[in-house]
Each structure stands twice: as structure tokens, then as C-alpha cells.
VEXVEX-600003 format. One record per residue (C-alpha): residue in three letters; x, y, z; chain; residue number from 1. Coordinates in nm, 3 decimals, decimal comma. Example, Ala and Ser with C-alpha at 12.3 -4.5 7.8 and 13.67 -1.06 7.14 Angstrom:
# VEXVEX-600003
type	u	v	w	mol	seq
Ala	1,230	-0,450	0,780	A	1
Ser	1,367	-0,106	0,714	A	2
# end
This chain:
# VEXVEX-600003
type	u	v	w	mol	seq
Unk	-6,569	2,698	6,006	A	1
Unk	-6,389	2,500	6,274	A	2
Unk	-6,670	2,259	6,258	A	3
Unk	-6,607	2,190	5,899	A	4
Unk	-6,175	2,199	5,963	A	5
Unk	-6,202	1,911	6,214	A	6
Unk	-6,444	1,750	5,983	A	7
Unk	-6,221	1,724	5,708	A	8
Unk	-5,892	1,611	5,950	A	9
Unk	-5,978	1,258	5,922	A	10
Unk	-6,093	1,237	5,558	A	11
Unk	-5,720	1,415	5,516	A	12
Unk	-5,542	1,149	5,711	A	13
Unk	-5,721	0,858	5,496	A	14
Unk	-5,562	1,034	5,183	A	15
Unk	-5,233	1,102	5,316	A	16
Unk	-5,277	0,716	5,416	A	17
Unk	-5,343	0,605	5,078	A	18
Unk	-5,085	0,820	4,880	A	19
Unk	-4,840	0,716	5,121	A	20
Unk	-4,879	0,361	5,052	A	21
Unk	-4,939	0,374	4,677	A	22
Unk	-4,636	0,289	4,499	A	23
Unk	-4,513	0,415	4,158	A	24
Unk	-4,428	0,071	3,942	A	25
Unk	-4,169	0,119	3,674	A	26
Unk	-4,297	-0,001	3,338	A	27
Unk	-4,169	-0,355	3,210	A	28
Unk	-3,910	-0,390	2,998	A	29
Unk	-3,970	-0,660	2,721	A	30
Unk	-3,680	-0,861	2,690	A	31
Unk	-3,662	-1,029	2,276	A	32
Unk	-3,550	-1,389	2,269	A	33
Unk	-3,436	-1,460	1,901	A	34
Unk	-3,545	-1,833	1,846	A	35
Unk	-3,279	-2,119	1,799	A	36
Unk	-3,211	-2,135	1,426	A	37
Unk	-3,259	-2,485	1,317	A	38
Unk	-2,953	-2,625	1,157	A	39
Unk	-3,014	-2,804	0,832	A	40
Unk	-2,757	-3,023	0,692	A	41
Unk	-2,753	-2,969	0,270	A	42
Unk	-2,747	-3,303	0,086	A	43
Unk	-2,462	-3,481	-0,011	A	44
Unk	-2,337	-3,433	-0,340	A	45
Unk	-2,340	-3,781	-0,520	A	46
Unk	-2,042	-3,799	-0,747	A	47
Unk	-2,230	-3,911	-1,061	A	48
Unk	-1,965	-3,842	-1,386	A	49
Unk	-2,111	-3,846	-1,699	A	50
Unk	-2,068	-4,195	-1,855	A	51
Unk	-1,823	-4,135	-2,174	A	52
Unk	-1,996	-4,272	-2,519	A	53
Unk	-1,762	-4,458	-2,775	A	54
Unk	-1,567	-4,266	-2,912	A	55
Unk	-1,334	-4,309	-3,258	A	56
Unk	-0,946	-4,338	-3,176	A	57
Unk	-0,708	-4,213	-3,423	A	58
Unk	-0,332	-4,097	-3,514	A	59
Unk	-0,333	-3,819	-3,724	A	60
Unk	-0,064	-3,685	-3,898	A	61
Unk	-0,023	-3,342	-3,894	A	62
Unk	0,058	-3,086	-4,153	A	63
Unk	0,356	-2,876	-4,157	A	64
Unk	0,124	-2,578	-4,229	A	65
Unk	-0,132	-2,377	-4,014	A	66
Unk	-0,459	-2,512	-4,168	A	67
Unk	-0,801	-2,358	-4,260	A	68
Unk	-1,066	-2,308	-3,993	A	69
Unk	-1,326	-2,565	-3,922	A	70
Unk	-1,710	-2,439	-3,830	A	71
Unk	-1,848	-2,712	-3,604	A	72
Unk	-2,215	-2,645	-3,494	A	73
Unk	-2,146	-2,830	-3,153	A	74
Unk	-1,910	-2,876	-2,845	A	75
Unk	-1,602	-3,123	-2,848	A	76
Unk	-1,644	-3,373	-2,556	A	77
Unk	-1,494	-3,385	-2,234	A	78
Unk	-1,145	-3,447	-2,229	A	79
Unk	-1,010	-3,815	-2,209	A	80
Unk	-0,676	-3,967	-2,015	A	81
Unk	-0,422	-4,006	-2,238	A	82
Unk	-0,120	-4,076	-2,042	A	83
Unk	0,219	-4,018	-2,215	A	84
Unk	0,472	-4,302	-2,186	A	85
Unk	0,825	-4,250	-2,117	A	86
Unk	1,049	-4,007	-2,340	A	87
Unk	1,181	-4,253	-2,617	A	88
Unk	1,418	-4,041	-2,747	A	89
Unk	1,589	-3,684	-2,751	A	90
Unk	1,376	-3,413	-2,855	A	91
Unk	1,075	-3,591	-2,930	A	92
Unk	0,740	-3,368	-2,877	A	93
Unk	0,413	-3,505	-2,733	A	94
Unk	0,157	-3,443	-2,995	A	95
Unk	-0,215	-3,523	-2,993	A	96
Unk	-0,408	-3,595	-2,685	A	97
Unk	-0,712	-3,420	-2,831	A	98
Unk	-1,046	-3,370	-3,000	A	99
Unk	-0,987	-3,312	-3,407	A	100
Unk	-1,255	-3,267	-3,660	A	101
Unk	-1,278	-3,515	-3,902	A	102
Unk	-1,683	-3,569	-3,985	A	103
Unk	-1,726	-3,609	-3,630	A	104
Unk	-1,497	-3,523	-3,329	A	105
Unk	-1,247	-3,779	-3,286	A	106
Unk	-0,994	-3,844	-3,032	A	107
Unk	-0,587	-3,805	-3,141	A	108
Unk	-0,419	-4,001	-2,992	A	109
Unk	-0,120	-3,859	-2,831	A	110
Unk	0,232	-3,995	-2,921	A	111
Unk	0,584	-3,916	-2,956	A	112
Unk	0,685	-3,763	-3,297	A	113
Unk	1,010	-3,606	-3,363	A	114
Unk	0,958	-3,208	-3,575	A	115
Unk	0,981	-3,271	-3,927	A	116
Unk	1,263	-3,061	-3,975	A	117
Unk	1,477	-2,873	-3,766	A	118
Unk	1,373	-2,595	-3,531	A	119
Unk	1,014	-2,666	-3,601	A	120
Unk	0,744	-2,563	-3,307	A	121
Unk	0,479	-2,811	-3,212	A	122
Unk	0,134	-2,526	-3,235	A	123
Unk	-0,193	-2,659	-3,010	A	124
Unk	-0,536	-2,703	-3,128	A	125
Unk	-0,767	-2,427	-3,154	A	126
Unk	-1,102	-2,371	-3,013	A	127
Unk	-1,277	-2,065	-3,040	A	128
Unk	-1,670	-2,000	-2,899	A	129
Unk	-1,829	-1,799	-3,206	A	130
Unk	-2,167	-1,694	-3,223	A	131
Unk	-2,316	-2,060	-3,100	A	132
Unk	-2,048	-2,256	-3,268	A	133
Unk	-1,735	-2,374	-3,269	A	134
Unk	-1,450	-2,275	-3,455	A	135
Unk	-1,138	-2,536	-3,439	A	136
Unk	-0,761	-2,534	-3,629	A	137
Unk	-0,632	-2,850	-3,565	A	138
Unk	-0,240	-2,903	-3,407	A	139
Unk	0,008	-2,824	-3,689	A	140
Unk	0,366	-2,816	-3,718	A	141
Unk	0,489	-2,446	-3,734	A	142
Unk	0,767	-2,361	-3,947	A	143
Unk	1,103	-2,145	-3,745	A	144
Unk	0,971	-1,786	-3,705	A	145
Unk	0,601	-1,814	-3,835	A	146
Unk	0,348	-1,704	-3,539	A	147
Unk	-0,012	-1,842	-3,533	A	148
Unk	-0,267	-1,642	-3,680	A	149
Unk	-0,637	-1,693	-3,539	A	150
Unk	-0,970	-1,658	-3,754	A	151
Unk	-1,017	-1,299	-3,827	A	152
Unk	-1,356	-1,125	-3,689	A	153
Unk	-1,525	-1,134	-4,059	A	154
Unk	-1,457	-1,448	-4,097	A	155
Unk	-1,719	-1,655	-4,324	A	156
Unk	-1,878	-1,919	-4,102	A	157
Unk	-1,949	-2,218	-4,321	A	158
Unk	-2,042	-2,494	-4,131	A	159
Unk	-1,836	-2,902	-4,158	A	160
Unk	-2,086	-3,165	-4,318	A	161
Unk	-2,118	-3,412	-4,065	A	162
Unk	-2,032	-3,817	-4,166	A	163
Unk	-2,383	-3,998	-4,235	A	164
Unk	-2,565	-4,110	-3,903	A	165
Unk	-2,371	-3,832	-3,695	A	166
Unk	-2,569	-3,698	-3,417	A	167
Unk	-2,535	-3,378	-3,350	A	168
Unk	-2,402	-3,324	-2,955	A	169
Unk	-2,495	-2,998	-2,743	A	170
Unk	-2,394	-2,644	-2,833	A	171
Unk	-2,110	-2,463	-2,666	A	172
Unk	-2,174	-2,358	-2,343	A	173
Unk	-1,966	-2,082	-2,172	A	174
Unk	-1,882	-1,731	-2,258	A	175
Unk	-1,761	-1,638	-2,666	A	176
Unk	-1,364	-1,635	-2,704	A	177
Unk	-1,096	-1,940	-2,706	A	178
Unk	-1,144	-2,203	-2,486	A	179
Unk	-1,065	-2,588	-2,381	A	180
Unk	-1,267	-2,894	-2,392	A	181
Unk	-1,410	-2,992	-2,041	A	182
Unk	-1,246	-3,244	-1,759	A	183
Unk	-1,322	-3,580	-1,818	A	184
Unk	-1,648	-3,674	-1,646	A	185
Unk	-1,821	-3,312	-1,748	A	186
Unk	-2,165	-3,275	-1,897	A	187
Unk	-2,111	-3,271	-2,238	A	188
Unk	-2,127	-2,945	-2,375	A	189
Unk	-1,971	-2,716	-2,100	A	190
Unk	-1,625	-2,559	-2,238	A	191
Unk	-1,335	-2,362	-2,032	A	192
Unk	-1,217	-2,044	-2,130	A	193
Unk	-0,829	-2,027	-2,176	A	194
Unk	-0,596	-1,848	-2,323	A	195
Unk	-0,430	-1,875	-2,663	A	196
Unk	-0,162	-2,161	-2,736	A	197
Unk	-0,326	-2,360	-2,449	A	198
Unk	-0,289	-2,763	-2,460	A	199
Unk	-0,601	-2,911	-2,397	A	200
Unk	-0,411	-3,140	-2,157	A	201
Unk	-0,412	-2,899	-1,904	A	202
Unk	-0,784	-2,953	-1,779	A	203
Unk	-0,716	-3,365	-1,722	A	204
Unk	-0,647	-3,349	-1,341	A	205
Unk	-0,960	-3,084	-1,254	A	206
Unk	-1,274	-3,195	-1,127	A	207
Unk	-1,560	-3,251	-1,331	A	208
Unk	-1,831	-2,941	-1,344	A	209
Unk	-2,153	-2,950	-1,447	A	210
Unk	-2,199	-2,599	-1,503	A	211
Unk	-2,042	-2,281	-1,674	A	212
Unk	-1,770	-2,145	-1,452	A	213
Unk	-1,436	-2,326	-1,524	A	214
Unk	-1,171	-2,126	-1,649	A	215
Unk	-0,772	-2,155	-1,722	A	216
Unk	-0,570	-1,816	-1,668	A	217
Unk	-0,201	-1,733	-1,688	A	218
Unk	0,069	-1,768	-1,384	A	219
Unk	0,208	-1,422	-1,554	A	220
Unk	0,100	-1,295	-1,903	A	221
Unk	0,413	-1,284	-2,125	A	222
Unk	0,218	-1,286	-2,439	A	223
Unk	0,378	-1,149	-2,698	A	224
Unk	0,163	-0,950	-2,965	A	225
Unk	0,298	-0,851	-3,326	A	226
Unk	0,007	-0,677	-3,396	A	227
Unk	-0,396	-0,705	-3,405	A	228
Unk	-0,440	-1,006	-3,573	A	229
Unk	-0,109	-1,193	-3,535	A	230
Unk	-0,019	-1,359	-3,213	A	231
Unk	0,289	-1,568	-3,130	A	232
Unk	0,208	-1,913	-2,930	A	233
Unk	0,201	-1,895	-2,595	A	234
Unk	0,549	-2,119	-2,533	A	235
Unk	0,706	-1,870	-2,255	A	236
Unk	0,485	-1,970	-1,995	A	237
Unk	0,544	-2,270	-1,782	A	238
Unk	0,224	-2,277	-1,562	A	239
Unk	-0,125	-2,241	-1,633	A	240
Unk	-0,405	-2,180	-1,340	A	241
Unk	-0,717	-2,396	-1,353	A	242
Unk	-0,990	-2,229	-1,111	A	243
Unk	-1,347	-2,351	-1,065	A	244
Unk	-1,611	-2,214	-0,816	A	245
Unk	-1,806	-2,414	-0,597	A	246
Unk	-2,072	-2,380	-0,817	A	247
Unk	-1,961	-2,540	-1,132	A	248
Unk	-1,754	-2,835	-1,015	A	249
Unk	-1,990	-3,157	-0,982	A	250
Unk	-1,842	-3,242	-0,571	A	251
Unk	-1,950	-2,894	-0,470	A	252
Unk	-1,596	-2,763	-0,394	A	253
Unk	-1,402	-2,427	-0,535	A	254
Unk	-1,081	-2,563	-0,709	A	255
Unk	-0,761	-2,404	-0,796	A	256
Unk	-0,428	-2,549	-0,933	A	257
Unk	-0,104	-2,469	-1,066	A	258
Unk	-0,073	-2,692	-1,416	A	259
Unk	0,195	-2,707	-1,606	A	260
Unk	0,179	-2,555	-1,962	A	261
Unk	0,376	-2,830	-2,151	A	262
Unk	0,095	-3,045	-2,277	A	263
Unk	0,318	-3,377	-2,148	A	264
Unk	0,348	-3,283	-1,838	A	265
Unk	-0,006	-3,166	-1,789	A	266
Unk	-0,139	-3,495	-1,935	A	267
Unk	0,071	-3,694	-1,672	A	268
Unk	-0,039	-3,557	-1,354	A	269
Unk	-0,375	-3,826	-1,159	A	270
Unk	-0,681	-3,706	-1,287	A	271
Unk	-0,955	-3,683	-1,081	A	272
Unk	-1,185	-3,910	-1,309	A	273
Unk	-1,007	-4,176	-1,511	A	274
Unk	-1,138	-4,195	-1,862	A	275
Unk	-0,910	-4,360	-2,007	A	276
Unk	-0,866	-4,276	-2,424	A	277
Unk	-0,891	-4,606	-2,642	A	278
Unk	-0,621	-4,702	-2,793	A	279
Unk	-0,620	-4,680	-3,216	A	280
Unk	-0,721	-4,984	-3,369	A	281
Unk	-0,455	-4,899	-3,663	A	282
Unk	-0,078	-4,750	-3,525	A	283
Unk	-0,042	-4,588	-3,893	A	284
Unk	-0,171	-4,238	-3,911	A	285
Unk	-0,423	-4,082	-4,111	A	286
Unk	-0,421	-3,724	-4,284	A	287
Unk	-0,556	-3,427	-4,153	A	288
Unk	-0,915	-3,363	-4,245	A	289
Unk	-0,893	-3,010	-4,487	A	290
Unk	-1,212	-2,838	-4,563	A	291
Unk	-1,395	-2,876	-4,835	A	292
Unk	-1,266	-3,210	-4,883	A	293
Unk	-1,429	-3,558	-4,789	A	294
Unk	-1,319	-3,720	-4,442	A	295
Unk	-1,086	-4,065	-4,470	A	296
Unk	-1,315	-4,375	-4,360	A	297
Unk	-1,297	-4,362	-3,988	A	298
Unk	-1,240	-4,728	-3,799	A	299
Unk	-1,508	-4,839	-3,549	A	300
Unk	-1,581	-4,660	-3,187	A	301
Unk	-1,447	-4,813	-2,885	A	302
Unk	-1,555	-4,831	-2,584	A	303
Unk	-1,419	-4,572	-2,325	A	304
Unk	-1,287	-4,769	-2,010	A	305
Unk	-1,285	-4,617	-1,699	A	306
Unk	-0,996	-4,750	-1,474	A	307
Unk	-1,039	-4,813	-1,086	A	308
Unk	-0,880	-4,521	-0,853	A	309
Unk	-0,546	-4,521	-0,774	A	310
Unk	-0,564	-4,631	-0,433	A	311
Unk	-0,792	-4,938	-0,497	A	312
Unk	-0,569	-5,032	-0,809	A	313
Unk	-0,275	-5,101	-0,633	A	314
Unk	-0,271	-5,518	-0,576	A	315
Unk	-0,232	-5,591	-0,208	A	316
Unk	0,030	-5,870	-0,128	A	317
Unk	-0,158	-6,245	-0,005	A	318
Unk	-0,051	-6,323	0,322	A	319
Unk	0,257	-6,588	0,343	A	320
Unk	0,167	-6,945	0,335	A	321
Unk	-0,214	-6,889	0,355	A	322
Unk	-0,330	-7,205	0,261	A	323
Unk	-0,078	-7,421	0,482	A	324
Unk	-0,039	-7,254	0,789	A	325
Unk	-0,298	-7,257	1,051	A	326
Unk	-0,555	-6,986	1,152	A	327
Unk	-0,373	-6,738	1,448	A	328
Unk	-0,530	-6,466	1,602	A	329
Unk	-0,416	-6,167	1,563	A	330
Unk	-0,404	-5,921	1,841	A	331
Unk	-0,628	-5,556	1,762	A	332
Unk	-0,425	-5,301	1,524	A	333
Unk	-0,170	-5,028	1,735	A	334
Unk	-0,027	-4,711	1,589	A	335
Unk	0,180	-4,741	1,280	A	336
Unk	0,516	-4,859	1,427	A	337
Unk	0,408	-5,118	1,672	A	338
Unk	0,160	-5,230	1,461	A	339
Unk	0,437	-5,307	1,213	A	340
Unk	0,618	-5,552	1,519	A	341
Unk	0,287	-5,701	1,642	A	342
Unk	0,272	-5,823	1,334	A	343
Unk	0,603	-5,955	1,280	A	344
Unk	0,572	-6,099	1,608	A	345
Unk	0,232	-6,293	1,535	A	346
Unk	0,390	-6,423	1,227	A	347
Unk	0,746	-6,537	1,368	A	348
Unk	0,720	-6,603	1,777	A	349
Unk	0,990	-6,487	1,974	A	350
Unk	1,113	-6,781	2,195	A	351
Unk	1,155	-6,719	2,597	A	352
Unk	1,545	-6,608	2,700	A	353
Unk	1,701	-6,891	2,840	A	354
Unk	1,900	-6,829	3,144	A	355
Unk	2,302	-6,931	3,143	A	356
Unk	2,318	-7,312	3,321	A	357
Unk	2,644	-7,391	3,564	A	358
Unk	2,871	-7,574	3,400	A	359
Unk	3,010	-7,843	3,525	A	360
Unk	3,274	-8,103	3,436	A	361
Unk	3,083	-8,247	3,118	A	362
Unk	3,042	-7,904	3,010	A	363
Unk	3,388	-7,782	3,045	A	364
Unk	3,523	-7,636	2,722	A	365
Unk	3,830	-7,777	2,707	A	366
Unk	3,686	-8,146	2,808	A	367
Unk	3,487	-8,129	2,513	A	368
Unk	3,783	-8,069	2,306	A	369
Unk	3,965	-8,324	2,455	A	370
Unk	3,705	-8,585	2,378	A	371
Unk	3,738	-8,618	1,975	A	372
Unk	4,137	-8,660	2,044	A	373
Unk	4,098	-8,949	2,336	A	374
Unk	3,865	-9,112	2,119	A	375
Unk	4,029	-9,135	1,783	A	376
Unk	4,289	-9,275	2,005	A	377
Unk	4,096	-9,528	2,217	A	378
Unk	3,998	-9,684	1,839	A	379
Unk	4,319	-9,674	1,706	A	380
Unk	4,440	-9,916	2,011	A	381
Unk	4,153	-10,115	1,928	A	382
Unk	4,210	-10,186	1,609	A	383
Unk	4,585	-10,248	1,647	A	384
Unk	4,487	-10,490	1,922	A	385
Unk	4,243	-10,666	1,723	A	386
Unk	4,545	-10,703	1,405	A	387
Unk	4,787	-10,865	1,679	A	388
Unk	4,531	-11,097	1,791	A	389
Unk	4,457	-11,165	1,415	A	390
Unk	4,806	-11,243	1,353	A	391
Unk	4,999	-11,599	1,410	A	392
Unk	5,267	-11,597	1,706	A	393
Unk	5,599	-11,661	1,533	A	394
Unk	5,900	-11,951	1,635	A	395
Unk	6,157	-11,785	1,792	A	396
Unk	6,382	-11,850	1,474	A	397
Unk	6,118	-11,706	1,272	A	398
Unk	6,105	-11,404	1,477	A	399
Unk	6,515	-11,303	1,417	A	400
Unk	6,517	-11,372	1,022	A	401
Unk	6,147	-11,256	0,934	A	402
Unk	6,217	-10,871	0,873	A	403
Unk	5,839	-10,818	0,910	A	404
Unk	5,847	-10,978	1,239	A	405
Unk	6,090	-10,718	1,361	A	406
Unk	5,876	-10,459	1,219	A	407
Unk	5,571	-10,622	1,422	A	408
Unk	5,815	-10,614	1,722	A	409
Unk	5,926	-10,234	1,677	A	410
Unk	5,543	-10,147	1,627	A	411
Unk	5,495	-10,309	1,984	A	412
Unk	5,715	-10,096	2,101	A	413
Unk	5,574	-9,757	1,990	A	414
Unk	5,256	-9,855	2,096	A	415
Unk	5,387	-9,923	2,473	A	416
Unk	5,561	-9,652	2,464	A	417
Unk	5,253	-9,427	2,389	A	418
Unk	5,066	-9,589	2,664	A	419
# end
């Protein structure tokens, strides 16, 4: 039994060896690296507007009535620049500046008009998105006291004939309910929901969009409603809100703006692209087009002309005497200010202060003042010298009778007498 004890002793210090130098290792912890994202910069968005087609420019006279609906199986255009000139008179009202029905959509020209009568109401045109057409009441003058009265919801759709080679333009595109032609420089087509009474005028400074998401919305809804069909014109609010996601707009920016709600004001303010509107060919008027009836001869399209940007068509003034004055070098440009005198002082050279000179006896003030006086007199003795030499010597008789001899004698004596 001992035998076996002290035969194990060793084998038991080779295993108390090994577990003393075996080492638990703690398990390894994985450590997740996310990988760099890669940064990709998104296109730029190439401003590309939609070229305008000719279009038909017109003054139309309106009636003094609210008149029928019009059933139009496509979209107006997008809005045109039709800048109002100054107020001529008292009381005028901007009308036109919009699309009108009349065998084809034509522009109306805006101009100043006085009301007909007294304490008539200039009423916008209508546009209404109806079951994948468009329903349109042209601008009318609006008697004292009568309220606009939109198409009812059974309303008979009986769609305009077109003039003879008419083409047909897109459908509407945007949600059902009243709306706005497009900015100028949208895809044809596209319309802006707005509210009722709105002038078309107000969408002229937005941005172009190329898809459905435009809208115009009230500052503060002061509608007032006489009942379900029968709604006054929206003439109590004085700014409209034109909002545009990212999305629809053409640049690929969100947009929102305060516009005023007076259709003069609205059509005044820079738009964004500058199609301008044509003016008529003919200043006198035509009538209304009224349903049923066939459209006045329309004159010829124009062209629409799109004017440069305001920046680039401002004329910059030619430099001064360009042609005759010699090349200079100009020194590199400075901040705003001293760029302003670098350049006056390239263009007129400042000369080098001149220090004060001693003066001396030549220089003396009051010698120089004293020379005009010594020698107006030095040439008045001159020339009375030269007269006495001129002169023939009297007799002595001559000398007591002649009076002018005494004279000459008392002249002598002055002039002694002065030296």
C-alpha cells in the first residue's frame, strides 16, 4: 500500500504541475465594424421649362352677366406673364390675364377697364376639375349684391366643339374640385388646386412643376357661404399661399409664398420663368364666346417670347472714352468699398502732394501786387516821353501866347512832380 502511495507522489506532482500552469482564456469578444457608407451625390436637376407653343392673343369684352358653363375635354396651358402697366386712372380694375374658351383656349389679355356701372365687382375665371374635364365660366362683370353661383353637381356635361384643325392638348391632371392653370414653364396639363374667386395671376411668380402637387390655400378662410350652392367671391382676403413639394417643382426644391390675392398685384411680382403673353394683334375687343353659339374668327398665333432674366437684362454702362484712351492695367478687384476707389483712382490719378517752397522776395505777396501798378506806370512815362519828343520845341514868344503850350508846360510839371 505504501509502495503504491509513493508510486503515485510523482505522477500527482506532474498534475498539480500541469493544472497549475493551464490557464483559463476568456472567450473573444467580436467587435462589428459597420462599413463606410459611400456618399453618392444625386444629379443635378437641369432646368429644362417647357417651350410655350403659339398661342392666340385677344381682348375680350366681358359680359355684365355670370355666363353659362363651358365643358372643355382638356387642360388650359400654363400661365403666361402678363405684366400690368401703371394705374391710368382712378378705379380702374385689371381684367384678363387669362386662359378663355373660345374654340380653343386663348390668352386675354389683361388691361385696364373701368366697371360698367357703378359699384360693379370684377368676378375671376372659373376652373373646375370634373370627371376628366374641364369646366370653365369665363371673368364677368357682377352686378352690386349678386354672389357667384358655381355649376351645380347634376350638371349636364356637354362638351365645346373645338375650331377646325384644333388639337386636342392633355387632360387635367390633379385632384377633382376648382383649380388654377399651371406656372409658366409647367408641363402642359398639370393644374393647381385653389380656392374659389382665385385670380389665375396668383401662380406667375412659382416655380415650374412637372408633377401633381402644387396647390394655392388661404392666409385665413373668411369665406362667406349663403347656402349650399351659392357662394360669395372670395374679395376679403388679401393673401393667397402658393406651396409646392420638392417633388412637383421642376428645380427639385419645396416652395412656399405669400401672394397677394388682387390679381394686379399678383401678376406684377418677377416670375420665376418669363413667358412673356403676346401682345393682341387688334386693341378692339371681341365678345365673349356663349355656348351653343359659333366662336368669332380668331387672328393668327404668335409666337410666345421668352425674355432674358432680370439680372442679365439690365444693360451694363461702356467704360468712358473706350476707344480713345489707352489700355491701363487695372490692379486685382478688393472688397466692395475700396474696390469702388481703386477704380476711381485707375481712371483719374491722384498727383504727388507738393511740399510748401520758401518764399522769397519774387514771391512776396505784396511784391506781386505791386508789380501791375509800377508797370502801368513805367508805360505811361514812356509814352508821355515819347509825345514830348514827338512834339516841336516852341519860340519863347510862342510859348507865353500859345495856351496849349502852357498846358504842355503845366503837364511837365505834374509829371515831375510824380517822379
Amino acid at each position: 500500500m505504501n509502495r503504491s502511495r509513493t508510486a503515485l507522489l510523482p505522477l500527482a506532482a506532474v498534475l498539480s504541475a500541469l493544472v497549475a500552469g493551464c490557464a483559463v482564456e476568456a472567450p473573444r469578444q467580436r467587435v462589428y465594424v459597420a462599413p463606410v457608407p459611400v456618399m453618392y451625390a444625386p444629379a443635378p436637376v437641369i432646368y429644362a421649362p417647357t417651350p410655350a407653343a403659339a398661342v392666340v392673343s385677344v381682348y375680350i369684352d366681358p359680359p355684365l352677366y355670370q355666363p353659362e358653363p363651358i365643358v372643355v375635354s382638356w387642360a388650359p396651358p400654363p400661365m403666361l406673364v402678363d405684366v400690368p402697366p401703371l394705374l391710368p386712372f382712378g378705379g380702374a380694375v385689371w381684367i384678363g390675364g387669362y386662359w378663355a374658351w373660345h374654340g380653343n383656349w386663348v390668352w386675354a389679355a389683361g388691361r385696364w377697364a373701368p366697371p360698367p356701372q357703378p359699384n360693379y365687382l370684377w368676378v375671376q375665371p372659373y376652373y373646375e376639375h370634373r370627371d376628366a374635364a374641364v369646366i370653365f365660366i369665363g371673368g364677368h362683370w357682377a352686378a352690386p349684391g349678386v354672389v357667384f353661383v358655381p355649376p351645380a353637381a347634376n350638371f349636364r356635361i356637354s362638351f365645346a366643339l373645338a375650331l377646325p384643325g384644333v388639337v386636342a392638348g392633355p387632360p387635367p391632371m390633379g385632384p377633382p374640385g376648382i383649380f388654377v392653370p399651371a406656372p409658366p414653364g409647367s408641363r402642359p396639363g398639370i393644374i393647381v388646386p385653389a380656392p374659389l374667386g382665385t385670380p389665375p395671376a396668383v401662380v406667375v411668380s412659382a416655380p415650374p412643376v412637372n408633377n401633381v402637387g402644387m396647390r394655392v390655400q388661404n392666409n385665413f378662410n373668411n369665406t362667406r357661404n349663403t347656402n349650399t350652392t351659392n357662394v360669395t367671391n372670395v374679395t376679403n382676403v388679401t393673401n393667397l399661399t402658393v406651396i409646392a413639394p420638392a417633388a412637383a417643382t421642376v428645380n427639385g426644391h419645396a416652395f412656399e409664398a405669400s401672394v397677394p390675392a388682387q390679381a394686379h398685384l399678383a401678376a406684377a411680382l418677377p416670375p420665376v420663368v418669363r413667358a412673356m403673353a403676346p401682345t393682341p394683334q387688334s386693341s378692339r375687343p371681341i365678345p365673349a364666346y356663349r355656348a351653343g353659339e359659333a366662336p368669332t374668327p380668331l387672328p393668327q398665333a404668335q409666337a410666345v417670347r421668352a425674355a432674358a432674366p432680370l439680372a442679365a437684362a439690365a444693360p451694363r454702362p461702356a467704360p468712358l472714352a473706350e476707344s480713345a484712351a489707352p489700355p491701363r492695367s487695372i490692379e486685382p478687384a478688393a472688397p466692395a468699398a475700396p474696390a469702388v476707389r481703386a477704380a476711381v483712382s485707375a481712371e483719374v490719378p491722384r498727383a504727388a502732394p507738393r511740399r510748401p517752397a520758401k518764399i522769397g522776395a519774387d514771391d512776396d505777396p505784396r511784391v506781386a501786387q505791386q508789380r501791375p501798378a509800377e508797370a502801368a506806370k513805367a508805360a505811361r512815362t514812356q509814352a508821355a516821353a515819347e509825345t514830348k519828343a514827338a512834339r516841336p520845341k516852341p519860340t519863347p514868344t510862342q510859348t507865353k501866347k500859345d495856351p496849349a503850350h502852357a498846358e504842355q508846360r503845366e503837364g511837365e510839371r505834374h509829371e515831375k512832380a510824380e517822379r
